[in-house]
Each structure stands twice: as structure tokens, then as C-alpha cells.
C-alpha positions in Angstrom: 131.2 161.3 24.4 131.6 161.9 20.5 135.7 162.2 21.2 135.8 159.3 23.1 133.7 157.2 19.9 136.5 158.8 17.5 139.4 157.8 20.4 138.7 154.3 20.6 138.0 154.2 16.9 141.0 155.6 16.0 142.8 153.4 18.9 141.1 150.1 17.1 142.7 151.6 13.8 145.7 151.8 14.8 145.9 148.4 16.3 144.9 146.8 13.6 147.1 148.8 11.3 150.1 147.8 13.4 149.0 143.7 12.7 149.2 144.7 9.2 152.7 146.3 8.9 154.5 143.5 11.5 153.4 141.4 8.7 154.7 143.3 5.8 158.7 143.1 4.3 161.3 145.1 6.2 161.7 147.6 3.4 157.7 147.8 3.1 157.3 148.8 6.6 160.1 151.6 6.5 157.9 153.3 4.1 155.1 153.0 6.1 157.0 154.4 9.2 157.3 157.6 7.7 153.4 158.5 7.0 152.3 156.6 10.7 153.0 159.9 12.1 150.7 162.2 10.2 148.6 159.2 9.8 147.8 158.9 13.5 146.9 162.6 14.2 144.8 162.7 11.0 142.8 159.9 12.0 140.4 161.6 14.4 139.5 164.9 12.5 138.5 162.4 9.4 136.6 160.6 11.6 134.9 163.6 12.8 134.2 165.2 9.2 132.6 161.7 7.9 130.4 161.8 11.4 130.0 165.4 10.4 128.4 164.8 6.8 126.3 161.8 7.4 124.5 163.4 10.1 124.3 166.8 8.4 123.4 165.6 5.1 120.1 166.9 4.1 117.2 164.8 4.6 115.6 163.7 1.3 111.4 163.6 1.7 108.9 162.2 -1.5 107.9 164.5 -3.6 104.8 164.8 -6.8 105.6 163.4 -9.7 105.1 165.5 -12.6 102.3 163.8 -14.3 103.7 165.3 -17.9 106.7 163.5 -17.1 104.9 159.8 -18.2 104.6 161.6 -21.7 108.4 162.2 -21.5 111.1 160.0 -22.5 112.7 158.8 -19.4 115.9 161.3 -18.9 116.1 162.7 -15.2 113.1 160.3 -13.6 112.2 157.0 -14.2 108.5 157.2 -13.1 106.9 154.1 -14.4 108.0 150.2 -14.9 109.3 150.8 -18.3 110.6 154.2 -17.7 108.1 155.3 -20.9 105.3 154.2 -22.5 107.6 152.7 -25.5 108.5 149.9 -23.1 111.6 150.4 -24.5 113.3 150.8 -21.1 115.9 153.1 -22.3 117.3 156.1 -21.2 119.2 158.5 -23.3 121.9 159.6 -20.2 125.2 159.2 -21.2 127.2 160.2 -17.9 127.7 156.8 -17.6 128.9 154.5 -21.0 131.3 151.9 -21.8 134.3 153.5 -21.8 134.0 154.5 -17.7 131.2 152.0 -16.6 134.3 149.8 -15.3 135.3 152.6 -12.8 131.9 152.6 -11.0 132.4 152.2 -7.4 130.5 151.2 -4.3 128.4 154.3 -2.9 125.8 152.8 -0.8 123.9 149.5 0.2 120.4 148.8 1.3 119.6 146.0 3.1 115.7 144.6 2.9 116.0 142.1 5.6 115.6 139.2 3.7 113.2 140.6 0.8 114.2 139.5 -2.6 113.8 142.5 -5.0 112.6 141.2 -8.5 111.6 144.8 -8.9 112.4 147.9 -11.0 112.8 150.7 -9.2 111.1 153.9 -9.8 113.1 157.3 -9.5 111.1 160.2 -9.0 112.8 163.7 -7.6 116.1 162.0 -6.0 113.2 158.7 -4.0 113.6 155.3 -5.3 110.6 152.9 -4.8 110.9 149.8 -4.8 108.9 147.0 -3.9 108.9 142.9 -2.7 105.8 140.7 -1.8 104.2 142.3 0.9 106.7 145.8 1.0 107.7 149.0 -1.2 110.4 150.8 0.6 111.0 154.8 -0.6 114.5 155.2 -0.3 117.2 158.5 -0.7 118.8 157.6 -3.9 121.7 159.5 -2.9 122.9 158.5 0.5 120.7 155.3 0.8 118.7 156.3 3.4 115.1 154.5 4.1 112.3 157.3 4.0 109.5 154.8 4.6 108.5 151.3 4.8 105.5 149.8 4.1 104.5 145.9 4.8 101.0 144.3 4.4 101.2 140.8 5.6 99.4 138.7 3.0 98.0 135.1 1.9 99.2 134.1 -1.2 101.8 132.9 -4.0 104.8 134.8 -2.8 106.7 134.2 -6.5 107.9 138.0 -6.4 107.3 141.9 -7.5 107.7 143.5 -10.4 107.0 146.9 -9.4 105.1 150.0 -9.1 103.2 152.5 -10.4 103.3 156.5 -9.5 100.6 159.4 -10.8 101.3 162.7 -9.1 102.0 161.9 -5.6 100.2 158.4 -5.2 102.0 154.9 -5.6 100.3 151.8 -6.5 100.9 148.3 -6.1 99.5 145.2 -6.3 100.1 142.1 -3.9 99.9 138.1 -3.8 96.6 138.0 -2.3 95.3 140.0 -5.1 94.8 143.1 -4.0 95.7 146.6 -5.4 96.3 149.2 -3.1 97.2 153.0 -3.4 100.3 154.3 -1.2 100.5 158.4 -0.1 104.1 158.3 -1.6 105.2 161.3 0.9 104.7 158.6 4.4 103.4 155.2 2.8 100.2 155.2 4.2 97.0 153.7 2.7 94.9 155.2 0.7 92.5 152.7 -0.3 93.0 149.2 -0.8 90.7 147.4 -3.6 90.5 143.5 -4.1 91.4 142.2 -7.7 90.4 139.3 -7.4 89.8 136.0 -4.8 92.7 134.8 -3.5 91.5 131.4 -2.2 91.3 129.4 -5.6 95.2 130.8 -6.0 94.4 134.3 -7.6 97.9 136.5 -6.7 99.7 139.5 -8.6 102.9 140.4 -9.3 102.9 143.2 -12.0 104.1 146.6 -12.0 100.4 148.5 -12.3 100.4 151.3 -15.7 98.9 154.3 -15.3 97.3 155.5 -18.0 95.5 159.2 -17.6 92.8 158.6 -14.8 93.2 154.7 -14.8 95.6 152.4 -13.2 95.6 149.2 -15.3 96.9 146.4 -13.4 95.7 142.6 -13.2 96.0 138.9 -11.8 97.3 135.7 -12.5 96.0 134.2 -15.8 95.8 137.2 -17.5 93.0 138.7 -15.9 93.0 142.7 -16.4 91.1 145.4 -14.3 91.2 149.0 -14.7 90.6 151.1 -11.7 90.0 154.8 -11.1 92.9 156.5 -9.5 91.8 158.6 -7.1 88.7 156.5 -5.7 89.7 152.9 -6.1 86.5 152.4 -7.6 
């Protein structure tokens, strides 16, 4: 079955490569003539080796976050909103600068089915997170792959996300009925699920909760704050 996938690929390939050169100058298409050859028998062995990789890549899974690493300036993680607590939102890495940031390519797209991302993304051992009202996807940062995805339905202003926030392997987030609730960040599943405030008279959240030592510090619309423990919710 796999060789006849890679056949009629290859066969719609060809095709369409065919449309292409009859369109092309004379002297363009003699060119072309020369590498059909070795392009046509090519064809199926690369279509075999990308099939190859993507399903052989290895499978990234969520790990702990290193709660030292909040203390850290951001460098190989980016475990909180800000990256640090300067709110600085820099990182030091220089891989990447302004002499070669115009040869950046296209590696992978997610799409989040109509969920506008407002959000910063936290990067913790190779797993974005990322978040929208009512989700927070974890995500392979290297091949783009969805590891999880949670949605809680809610009531509410629906204005956006900021964000979340991560102590060891926990996630927290708040949502626009108010709530804060604590994700396991290895499958997405609940963990406890405290409410801010009352959503009927138009209470909502949107920030990126801080973790600070035992405390998450998050709060509501019209500046309303409320620290709660970590591990208990309480």
C-alpha cells in the first residue's frame, strides 16, 4: 500500500511538473530535459525517506521544569510569561541576530482551529505551551507536533490570553469566567480548579499567572489580585 501512496504521488508530480515545463521557453525546457531523468527515479526513494523521518521521529512528551530555572535568566527555557523575573523579556541567545534573521525559513505550522493566540509561549525541555480562551495546547517545539489539548468551555469576556504559568511539572492558567485552574503538564488533565472571582457581574481573566515560591499570583479584571497555594488550590 505504502508504494502505491509514493506511486501516485510521484505520478501527480510528474504531471504537474510536465504543465510547468510546456509552459516554459524552448531553451528553458532543454535544460530541464536533461535532469527529468534522474528526477523521476529519485522521486519515490525521497518520498519514502521524508515518510521515513516523520514517522520515526522521536516522540517528544512534557517534562519537570526545573524550579531553579525561574531564578535563571532565561537562556535554554523560557518558563514563565516574561522569561525572568526582570520582566525584561530578553534572552541572551545569539544563534539567531540581525545579520542571519533574514534567512529564517518555514519549519513547521500549527493550526488552533480558529483560536486566536494573544499568548506567550512557554518553552520548557523542547514543549511549548501555549494558551487561548478556553485552551492551552503543549506542543513539540521541534517538529510541531500537538502533545495535548486542553478545552474548558466557559461563560465570559472572551477578549484573549496572555499566558501561563509552570512550577515543576504543574501549569496554571486562568480563564474568562474567572477561574484559575492547575493543568498536570505531562497529559493536561485537571488538577484542581479554584474560582477567582464571580463571573455574572462581568468578572473574567486574561493574565499570564506568576509563580512566586509556593504561590501562584494571578487575578481578575479591575485589578483584583489573589494569591493561591500551588499545590492545594487553596
Amino acid at each position: 500500500m505504502l508504494s502505491q501512496f509514493c506511486g501516485g504521488v510521484t505520478s501527480w508530480m510528474l504531471r504537474m511538473r510536465a504543465r510547468t515545463i510546456s509552459a516554459m521557453p524552448e531553451r528553458r525546457r532543454s535544460f530541464l530535459g536533461v535532469t527529468r531523468a534522474i528526477g523521476e527515479r529519485a522521486a519515490p526513494a525521497v518520498l519514502l525517506l521524508l515518510l521515513f523521518l516523520n514517522l520515526h521521529a522521536p516522540a517528544a512528551t512534557a517534562q519537570e521544569l526545573d524550579a531553579a530555572a525561574l531564578l535563571k535568566p532565561a537562556t535554554d527555557t523560557w518558563p514563565s510569561y516574561n522569561g525572568d523575573y526582570s520582566g525584561r523579556r530578553y534572552s541572551t541567545l545569539d544563534q539567531i541576530n540581525a545579520g542571519n534573521v533574514n534567512s529564517l525559513t518555514l519549519a513547521w505550522t500549527f493550526n488552533t482551529r480558529g483560536s486566536v493566540l494573544k499568548s506567550t509561549p512557554l518553552e520548557v525541555n523542547g514543549i511549548l505551551y501555549f494558551s487561548a480562551p478556553d485552551n492551552v495546547w503543549a506542543v513539540d517545539a521541534r517538529f510541531g507536533r500537538m502533545i495535548w489539548h486542553y478545552q474548558r468551555l466557559s461563560e465570559g469576556d472572551h477578549i484573549g490570553h496572555r499566558g501561563l504559568g509552570m512550577y515543576k511539572d504543574w501549569l496554571y492558567f486562568t480563564t474568562p469566567d474567572a477561574h484559575l485552574i492547575s493543568l498536570d503538564a505531562k497529559d493536561g488533565k485537571v488538577r484542581w480548579d479554584v474560582e477567582l472571582a464571580d463571573a455574572k457581574p462581568g468578572y473574567f481573566s486574561t493574565m499570564a499567572p506568576l509563580v512566586i515560591r509556593d504561590h501562584v499570583i494571578t487575578g481578575v479584571s479591575g485589578d483584583g489580585k489573589h494569591p493561591v497555594d500551588l499545590v492545594h488550590g487553596a
